[in-house]
C-alpha positions in Angstrom: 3.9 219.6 168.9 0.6 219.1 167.0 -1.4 218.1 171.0 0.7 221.6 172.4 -1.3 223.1 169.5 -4.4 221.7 170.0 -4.6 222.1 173.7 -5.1 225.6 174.0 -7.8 225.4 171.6 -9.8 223.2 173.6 -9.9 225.3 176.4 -10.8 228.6 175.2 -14.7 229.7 176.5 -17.1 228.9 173.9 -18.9 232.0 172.6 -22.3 231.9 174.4 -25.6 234.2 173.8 -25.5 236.8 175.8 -29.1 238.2 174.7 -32.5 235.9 174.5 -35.4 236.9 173.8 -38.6 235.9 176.4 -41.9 237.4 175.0 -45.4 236.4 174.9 -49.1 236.9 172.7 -52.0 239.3 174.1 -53.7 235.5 172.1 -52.3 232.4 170.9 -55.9 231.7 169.1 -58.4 233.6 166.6 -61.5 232.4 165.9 -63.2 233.2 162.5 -67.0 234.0 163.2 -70.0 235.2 161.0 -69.3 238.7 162.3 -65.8 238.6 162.8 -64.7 242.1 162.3 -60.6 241.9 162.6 -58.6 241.3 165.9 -56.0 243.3 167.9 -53.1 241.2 168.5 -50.5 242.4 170.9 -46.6 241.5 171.5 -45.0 241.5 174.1 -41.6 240.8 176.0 -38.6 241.1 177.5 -34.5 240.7 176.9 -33.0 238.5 179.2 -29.3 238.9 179.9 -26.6 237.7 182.4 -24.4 240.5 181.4 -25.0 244.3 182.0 -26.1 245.7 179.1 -23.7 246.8 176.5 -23.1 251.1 176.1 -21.4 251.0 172.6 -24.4 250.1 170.9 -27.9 250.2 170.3 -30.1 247.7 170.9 -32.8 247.5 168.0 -36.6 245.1 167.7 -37.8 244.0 164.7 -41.5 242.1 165.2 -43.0 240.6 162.5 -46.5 238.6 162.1 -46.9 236.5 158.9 -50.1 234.5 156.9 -49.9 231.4 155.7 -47.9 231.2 152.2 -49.9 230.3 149.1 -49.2 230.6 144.8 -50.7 234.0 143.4 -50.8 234.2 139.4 -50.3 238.4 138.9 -51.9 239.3 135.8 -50.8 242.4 133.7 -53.7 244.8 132.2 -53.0 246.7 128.5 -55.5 248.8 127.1 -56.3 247.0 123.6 -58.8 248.0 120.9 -60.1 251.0 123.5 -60.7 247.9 126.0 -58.2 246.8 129.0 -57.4 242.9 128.8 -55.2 240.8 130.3 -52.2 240.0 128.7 -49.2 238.4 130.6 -49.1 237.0 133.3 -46.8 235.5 136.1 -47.3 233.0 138.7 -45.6 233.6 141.8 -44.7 230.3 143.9 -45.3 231.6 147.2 -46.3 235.1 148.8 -47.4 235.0 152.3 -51.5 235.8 152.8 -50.8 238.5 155.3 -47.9 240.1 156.3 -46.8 243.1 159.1 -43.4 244.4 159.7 -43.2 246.4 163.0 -39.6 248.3 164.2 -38.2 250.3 166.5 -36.4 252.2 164.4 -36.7 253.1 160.1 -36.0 249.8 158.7 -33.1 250.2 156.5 -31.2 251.7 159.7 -31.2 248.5 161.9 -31.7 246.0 159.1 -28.3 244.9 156.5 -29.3 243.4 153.1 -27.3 240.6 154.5 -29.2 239.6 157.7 -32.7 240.3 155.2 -31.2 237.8 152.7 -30.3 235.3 155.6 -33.4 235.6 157.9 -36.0 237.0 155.2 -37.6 239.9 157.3 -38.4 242.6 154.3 -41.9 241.9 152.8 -39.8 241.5 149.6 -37.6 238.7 150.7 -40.9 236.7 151.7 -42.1 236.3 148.1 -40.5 234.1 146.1 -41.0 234.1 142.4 -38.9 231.9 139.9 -39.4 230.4 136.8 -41.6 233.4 134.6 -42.2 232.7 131.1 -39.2 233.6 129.0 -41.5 236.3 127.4 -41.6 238.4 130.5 -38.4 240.6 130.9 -39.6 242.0 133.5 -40.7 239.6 136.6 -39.9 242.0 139.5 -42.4 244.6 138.1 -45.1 241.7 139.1 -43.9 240.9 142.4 -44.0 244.9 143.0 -47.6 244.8 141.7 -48.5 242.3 144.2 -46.9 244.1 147.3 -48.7 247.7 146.1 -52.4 245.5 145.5 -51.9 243.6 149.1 -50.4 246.6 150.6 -53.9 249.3 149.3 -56.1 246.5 150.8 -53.8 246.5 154.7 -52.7 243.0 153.7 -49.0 244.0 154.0 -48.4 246.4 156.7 -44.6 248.1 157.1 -44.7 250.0 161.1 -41.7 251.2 161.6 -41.3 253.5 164.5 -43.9 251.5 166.4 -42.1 248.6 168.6 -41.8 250.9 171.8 -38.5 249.6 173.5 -37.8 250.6 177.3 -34.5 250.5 179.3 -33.2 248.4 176.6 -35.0 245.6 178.1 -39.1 246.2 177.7 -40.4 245.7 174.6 -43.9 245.8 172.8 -46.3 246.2 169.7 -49.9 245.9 168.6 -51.1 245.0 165.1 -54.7 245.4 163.3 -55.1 241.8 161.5 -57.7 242.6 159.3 -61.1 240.9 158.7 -60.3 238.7 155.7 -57.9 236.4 157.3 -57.6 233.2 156.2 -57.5 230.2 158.1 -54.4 228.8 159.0 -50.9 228.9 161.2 -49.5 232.6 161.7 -46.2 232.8 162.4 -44.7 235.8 164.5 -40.8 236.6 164.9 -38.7 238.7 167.1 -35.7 239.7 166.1 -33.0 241.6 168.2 -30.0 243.3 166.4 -27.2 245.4 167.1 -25.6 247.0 164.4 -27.3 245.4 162.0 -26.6 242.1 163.1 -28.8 239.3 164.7 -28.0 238.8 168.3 -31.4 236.7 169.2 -34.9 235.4 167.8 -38.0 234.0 169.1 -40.7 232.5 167.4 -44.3 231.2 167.8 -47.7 231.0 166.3 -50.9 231.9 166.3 -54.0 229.8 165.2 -56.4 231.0 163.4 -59.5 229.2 162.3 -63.7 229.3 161.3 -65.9 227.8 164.1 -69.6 228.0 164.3 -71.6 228.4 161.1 -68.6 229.7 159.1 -66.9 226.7 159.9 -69.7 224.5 159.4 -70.4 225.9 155.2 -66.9 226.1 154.8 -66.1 222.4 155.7 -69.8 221.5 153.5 -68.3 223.4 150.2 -65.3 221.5 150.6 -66.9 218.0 151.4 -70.5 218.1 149.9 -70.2 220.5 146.8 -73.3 219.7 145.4 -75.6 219.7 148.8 -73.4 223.3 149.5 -74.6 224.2 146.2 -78.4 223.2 146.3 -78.1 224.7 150.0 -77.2 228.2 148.1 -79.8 228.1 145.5 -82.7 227.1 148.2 -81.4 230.1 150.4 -81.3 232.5 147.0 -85.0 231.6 146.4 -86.2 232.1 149.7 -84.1 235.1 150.4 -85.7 236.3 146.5 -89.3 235.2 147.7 -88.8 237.3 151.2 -87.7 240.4 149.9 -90.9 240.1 147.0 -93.0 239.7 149.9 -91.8 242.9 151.8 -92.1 245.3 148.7 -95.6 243.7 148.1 -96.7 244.6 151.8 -95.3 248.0 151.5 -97.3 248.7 148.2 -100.3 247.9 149.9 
């Protein structure tokens, strides 16, 4: 009886994806230059399917590009003695350097607080802060700080409405990555959902890194600190001694 149980079981189809995800990078590579202004970066793809595609319900894209993750103390400003000091702070293990969120639809429509928990996809869900001083009672009024600060500068970027989908199957995006990147792996996801859950993801990177001169003085600061360091006081004076000059020939 226990094998006429069992049997049946073995047989039944296996539950298969019936959605994947093919897509593909406008560029898989940024170089960093002296006048590196920003980049355009724009995604692209497709949904592959064996099946036709389903009628009772919607098909939604979530796209995001993220920065590489790095500790950020937040620091709290009170007005003391007619001044404004600092006086708590927290440190937050990781937030990511740069971070874009771009939908096809309003965010909280396709998106369940589960799925965000699970696949961390709101900006809030990629910071992680643990572990503030017992003296702070509130902790999440930091991490808000830090998303308002990073959002004012274009550093976190929510774009919802701007994933144009087509036939269900066509997808794309553009993002601005601003000028002060940092170097580093940048990791893009695509999600696909229907009602609210996950059906597919893909994911890649992009690298992003100084060449030519900026890579040349950033790799000196971090190996010769002392010659990087004469090399800035040398180019102060003669920069000083250049711009004394030109104010003295314009004098006379």
């Amino acid at each position: 009886m226990r094998w006429l149980v069992l049997l049946p079981l073995l047989f039944l189809p296996h539950p298969g994806v019936t959605e994947e995800v093919v897509a593909g990078l406008s560029q898989n590579s940024i170089s960093i230059t002296a006048n590196f202004d920003g980049s355009d970066l724009l995604i692209y793809g497709a949904v592959k399917r064996e099946e036709p595609i389903p009628q009772n319900s919607l098909l939604d894209v979530i796209i995001t590009v993220e920065g590489p993750s790095e500790p950020v103390v937040v620091r709290r400003k009170s007005r003391s003695m007619g001044i404004w000091i600092n006086t708590s702070g927290v440190e937050i293990d990781r937030a990511p350097s740069f971070y874009a969120v771009a939908t096809s639809r309003p965010l909280a429509d396709i998106l369940s607080q589960t799925e965000d928990l699970r696949r961390r996809i709101s900006t809030r869900q990629m910071i992680r802060s643990v572990g503030a001083p017992t003296e702070i009672t509130d902790s999440a009024a930091f991490t808000e700080a830090l998303i308002r600060l990073r959002e004012r500068d274009a550093l976190y970027v929510l774009k919802e409405n701007t994933v144009e989908l087509k036939a269900d199957t066509l997808f794309s995006t553009d993002f601005d990555l601003p000028a002060d990147l940092i170097e580093g792996d940048y990791r893009t996801r695509i999600f696909l959902l229907r009602d609210k859950k996950l059906v597919a993801s893909e994911e890649t990177s992009i690298d992003v890194r100084k060449v030519g001169l900026e890579r040349w003085l950033f790799d000196l600061s971090r190996q010769q600190p002392v010659i990087y360091g004469l090399l800035a006081i040398v180019l102060a004076l003669v920069a000083g001694w250049a711009a004394s000059a030109a104010f003295r020939l314009i004098r006379n």
